[in-house]
C-alpha positions, 0 to 999 in steps of 0.5 A: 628068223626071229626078227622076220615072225614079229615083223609079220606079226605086227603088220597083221595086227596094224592091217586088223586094227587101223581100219577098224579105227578109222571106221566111223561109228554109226548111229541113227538120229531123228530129224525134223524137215519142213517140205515146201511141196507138201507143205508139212513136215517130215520127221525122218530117221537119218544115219548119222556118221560118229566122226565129229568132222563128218559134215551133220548137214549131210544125213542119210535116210535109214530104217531103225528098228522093226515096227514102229510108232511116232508120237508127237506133241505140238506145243504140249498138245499130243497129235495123233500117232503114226504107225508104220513098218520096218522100212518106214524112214519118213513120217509126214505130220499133218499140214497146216492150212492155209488160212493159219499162215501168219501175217506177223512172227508168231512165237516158236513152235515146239515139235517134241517127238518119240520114237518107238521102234521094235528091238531098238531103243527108242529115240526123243527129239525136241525141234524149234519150228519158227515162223517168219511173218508173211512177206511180199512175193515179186512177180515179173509176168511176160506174155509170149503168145499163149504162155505166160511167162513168171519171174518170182522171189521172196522178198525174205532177208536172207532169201539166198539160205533157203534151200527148197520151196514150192509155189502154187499160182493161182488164175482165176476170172475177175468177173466170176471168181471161177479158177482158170488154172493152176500150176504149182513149181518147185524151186531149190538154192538160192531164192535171192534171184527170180526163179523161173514158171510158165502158165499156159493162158485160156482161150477166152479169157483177155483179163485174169487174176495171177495169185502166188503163195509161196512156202519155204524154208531154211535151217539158218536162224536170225542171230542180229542184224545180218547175221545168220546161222545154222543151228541143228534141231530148228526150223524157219518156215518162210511165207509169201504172197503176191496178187497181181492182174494180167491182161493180154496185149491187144491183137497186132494190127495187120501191119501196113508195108512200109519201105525198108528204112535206110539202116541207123549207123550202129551207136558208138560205145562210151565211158561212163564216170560214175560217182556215188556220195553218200550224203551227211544226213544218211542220203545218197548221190549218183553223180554220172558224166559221159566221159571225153564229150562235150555236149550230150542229150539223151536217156538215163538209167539208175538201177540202184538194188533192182529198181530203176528210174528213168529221165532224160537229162545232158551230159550230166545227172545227180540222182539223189536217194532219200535215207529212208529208201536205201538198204544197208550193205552192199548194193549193186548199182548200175547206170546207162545211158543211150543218145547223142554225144557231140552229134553222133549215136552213143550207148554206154554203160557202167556197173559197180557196187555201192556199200551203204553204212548204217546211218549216224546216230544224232548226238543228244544231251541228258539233264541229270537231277541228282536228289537226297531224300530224307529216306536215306535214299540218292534218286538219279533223275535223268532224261533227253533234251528236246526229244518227245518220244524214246526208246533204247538203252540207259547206262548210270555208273557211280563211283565205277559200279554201272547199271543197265536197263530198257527204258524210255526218255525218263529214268528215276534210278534209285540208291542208298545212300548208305551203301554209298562212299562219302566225297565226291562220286564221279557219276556217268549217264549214258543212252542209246537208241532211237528218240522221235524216229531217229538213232541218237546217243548221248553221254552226261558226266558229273560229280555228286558229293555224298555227305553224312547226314548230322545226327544229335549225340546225347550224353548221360552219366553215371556213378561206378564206384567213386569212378564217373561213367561217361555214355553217348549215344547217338539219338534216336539210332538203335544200330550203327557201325562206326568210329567215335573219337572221345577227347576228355581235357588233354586225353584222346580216345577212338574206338570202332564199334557196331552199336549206336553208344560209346562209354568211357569211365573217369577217375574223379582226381582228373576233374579237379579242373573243368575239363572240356569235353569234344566226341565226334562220331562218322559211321553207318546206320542201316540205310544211310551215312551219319556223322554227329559232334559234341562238345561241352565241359565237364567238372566236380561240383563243391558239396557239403551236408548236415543235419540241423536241430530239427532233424532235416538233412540240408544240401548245399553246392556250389560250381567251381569258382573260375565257372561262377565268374564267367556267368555275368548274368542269370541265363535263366535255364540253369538246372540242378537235380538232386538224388537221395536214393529214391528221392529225386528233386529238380531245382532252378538255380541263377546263382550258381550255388544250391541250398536245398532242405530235405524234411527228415520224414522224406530220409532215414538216417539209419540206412546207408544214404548216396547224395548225388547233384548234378548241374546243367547250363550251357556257356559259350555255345557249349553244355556245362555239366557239373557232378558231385556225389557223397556217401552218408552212412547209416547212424545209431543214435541219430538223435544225439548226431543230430544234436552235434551237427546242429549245436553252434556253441560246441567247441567240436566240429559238426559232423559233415558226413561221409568224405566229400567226393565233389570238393572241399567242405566249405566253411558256410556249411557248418554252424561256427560262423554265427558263434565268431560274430557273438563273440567278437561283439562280446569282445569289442564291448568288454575291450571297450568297457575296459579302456572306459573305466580305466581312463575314469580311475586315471583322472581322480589319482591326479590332483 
């Protein structure tokens, strides 16, 4: 019994809850139609099913709320608000005029709406309401008695989504202008077939004007080409025309009688092979053959779309189509024939469906002109071969990376440089569109290949306690982003670095030799990709100093010997600079060595004094730099000094200053020379006196 209350239970509270959970949630929604009768539109408030499968085309009209008030605005500008009461479900806009139909697409109109309604929320709407250019509007007439009878249709490309439209015709007397009638029809579904009217023709009149304006719309919109979809809160508003005249056939004439005619032997049913050939240039071919006869003469009919052309021709045709008078997709196509055939009265008759393709686009060519300009900069020039005029599509893709853009047969497509790999670049230019009136596409591929641009590398040097600082630095480059690679004699340095510079300090015991010097540099500066090479030989020059007796300070240096030797001849542009402190002096040397004499009023020997000599040639493509530095410390009796630094006949060494950092002292720098050669005459001399008087005395002891 237990088991039978719960069972109860639970079908009681399943027979509660799943039909409410099954019932949709309602809710009203405002819509915005076009009425093709009325010519305006309408904004309705519609119930609106919460089940998202609910079908959202399918609104029912429904009141919302109490008294209520709708305000519009079009295109920002507000119209005049509608007041209307509880039961109000439709609210008609002002209609445009008829003179404010467009004859080309104007830009969308922006239909904003509010709703105010008593004792509900108020509800906001914003509808895209578009107009379609005016178009053509066909009209077949047949005049039957009194009645003129109207076959009519847009000549809308998707004339088969409208789903309602209202056409007034118009007739009126050429001579005068005055109307002589009017009617106004109402159509709904597919407008891609003629829809059906009737006027009734006056009396008096045997000549008239037939106008038709035609209104309509559908909530389908345009994507591309033939694709068209619906989509909620937007409106098409689709426009047509058509004036044509109309003039009553001429009374029949009383017909006279005739005997009855012997009845024609009812025509003979045949086939019909049709072949349609789409044509290489876009073009197209009916070729047609009666079938199973031999000799035929008659009338042809192709209907190709609706159109139909008429000849008489034998058993069989070919009716070309030109290009420019075919629709693409599918066409129906229909081909007739009514004659003789072998001797007898023949009617046949053959429908099918043609499907014309887009046409082919022409394959054109592209030059390309690729240009590196001295702002860092690669240009792509590209443009179509042959053709005057163009428009469409330009592809560039370099190294991978595409671009695209709308242009003409011209590009000019910009890079930097500095942006780019160095090497080869596979570079691709592609077009499409349409070049002198027909659809082209065209594709040029080749190789580009980004080098570095040379720039100088400038060395500088610079003493750091008995140890030579060695600087390059890329020339007239404030900021890069690179690799230098350093090599001094046998030893090799890299380094990646973000400044424009590359510093390395030497101890001065590895220049005993000449060493060769090569740096190389590859990186980027802000726009562009550099590379730059150095190379020269770098070596410590032979210095010495003294002091002579009249107090001047006198410098002497030479470069190394295995240098000397290899400078056959003066090249003229050999520099040697000399630094005392605050003294600085430019000396031009083709001999290799310096010999300079500072006046002691330029110097003082009391205070701690830095020679510094540096040497500049260039031999063999290459820049010789030779450096020498010594320390002179400070004196306390430069006088006495003085004197022993100058005095030749002292048996004591001359002072040369503080240890020589650029070489050995060489012997040329002190005054001991000049006291040997006086003293080697002094010897020869008394050696010679000796031996003179020596054989004079030999000669008077022998008797």
């Amino acid at each position: 019994m237990k088991y039978l209350m719960r069972l109860v239970v639970f079908l009681l509270v399943f027979l509660t809850i799943i039909p409410a959970m099954s019932k949709a949630e309602e809710k009203i929604d405002l819509v915005l139609k076009f009425s093709p009768k009325e010519s305006t539109l309408i904004a309705s408030t519609v119930a609106v099913a919460g089940n998202p499968l609910e079908e959202t085309k399918q609104l029912v009209p429904k009141p919302y709320g109490g008294k209520k008030t709708l305000e519009y605005w079009i295109n920002g500008n507000p119209g005049q608000p509608i007041q209307a009461d509880q039961n109000t479900t439709e609210f008609r806009l002002p209609p445009p005029k008829m003179e404010d139909i467009p004859e080309k697409s104007n830009p969308p109109m922006i239909v904003k709406l509010k709703l105010t309604a008593e004792n509900a929320p108020p509800i906001e709407k914003e509808v895209e309401v578009m107009d379609e250019p005016k178009t053509k509007l066909t009209v077949n007439t047949e005049i039957v008695g009194q009645d003129l009878k109207l076959k009519y249709k847009p000549e809308d490309h998707f004339a088969r989504l409208i789903e309602s439209s209202s056409t007034l015709f118009v007739l009126t007397d050429p001579k005068t202008a005055q109307g002589a009638g009017k009617q106004t029809v109402e159509a709904s579904g597919d407008h891609s077939e003629f829809k059906q009217a009737t006027l009734k023709l006056p009396d008096s009149l045997d000549s008239l004007k037939l106008t038709g304006y035609f209104t309509g719309s559908r909530d389908c919109i345009q994507i591309r080409g033939d694709l068209c979809d619906y989509q909620k809160d937007k409106v098409v508003l689709i426009w047509a025309t058509a004036v044509l005249d109309v003039k009553k056939p001429a009374p029949a004439p009383i017909p006279k009688p005739t005997p009855t005619p012997t009845p024609s032997p009812t025509p003979k049913q045949v086939s019909i092979d049709v072949k349609p050939n789409i044509k290489s240039d876009g073009g197209l071919t009916v070729d047609a053959s009666i079938k199973d006869h031999k000799v035929a003469k008659g009338k042809w009919k192709v209907t190709l779309n609706g159109k139909t052309d008429e000849f008489d021709e034998d058993i069989n045709i070919s009716h070309p189509y030109e290009k420019e008078k075919l629709k693409v997709g599918k066409q129906p196509l229909i081909v007739e024939f009514t004659g003789e055939a072998d001797g007898a009265a023949v009617v046949g008759k053959q429908e099918m469906e043609v499907n014309i393709p887009s046409p082919s686009p022409e394959q054109a060519q592209i030059e390309i002109q690729p240009n590196f300009t001295d702002e860092a900069k690669l240009i792509i020039d590209a443009n179509l071969k042959d053709y005057k005029e163009a428009k469409g599509k330009w592809k560039v893709t370099l190294d991978g990376k595409t671009d695209e853009f709308d242009e003409d047969r011209n590009i000019s497509h910009p890079y930097e440089k500095g942006k780019l790999k160095v090497g080869k670049l596979p570079l691709i230019v592609e077009f499409s569109g349409e070049a002198d009136g027909k659809a082209v596409t065209a594709k040029q591929e080749m190789e580009i290949e980004v080098k570095p641009s040379n720039v100088t590398i400038e060395l500088q040097h610079q003493w750091v306690q008995q140890k030579l600082k060695l600087t390059a630095s890329l020339k007239d480059v404030k900021s890069a982003d690179g690799e230098w690679i350093a090599t001094i004699g046998e030893k090799t340095e890299t380094k990646k670095n973000k400044e424009a510079s590359f510093s390395q300090e030497i101890d001065t015991q590895q220049l005993k030799q000449p060493q060769e010097i090569a740096i190389h540099y590859q990186g980027k500066t802000l726009n562009d990709t550099v590379e730059g090479k150095y190379e020269g030989r770098l070596f410590l020059l032979e210095v010495s100093h003294l002091i002579n007796k009249n107090g001047d300070l006198e410098v002497n240096a030479k470069l190394p010997s295995e240098l000397i030797s290899k400078l056959n001849e003066p090249t003229g542009n050999m520099g040697w600079k000399l630094t005392l402190n605050q003294l600085v002096k430019q000396v031009k040397d083709d001999q290799g060595t310096l010999h300079v004499t500072i006046p002691k009023s330029e110097f003082s020997l009391q205070e701690k004094m830095t020679l510094t000599i540096q040497y500049n040639n260039k031999l063999d493509g290459k820049e010789m730099i030779g450096v020498g530095q010594q320390i002179i410390p400070p004196s306390n009796n430069p006088k006495e000094d003085a004197i022993k630094t100058t005095n030749p006949n002292r048996n004591e060494n001359p002072k040369p200053g503080a240890p020589i950092i650029g070489g050995p002292l060489p012997k040329t720098a002190t005054s001991y020379p000049v006291g040997m050669v006086y003293g080697l005459l002094l010897l020869i001399v008394s050696m010679y006196i000796f031996r003179f008087h020596k054989q004079a005395s030999g000669k008077d002891d022998n008797p």
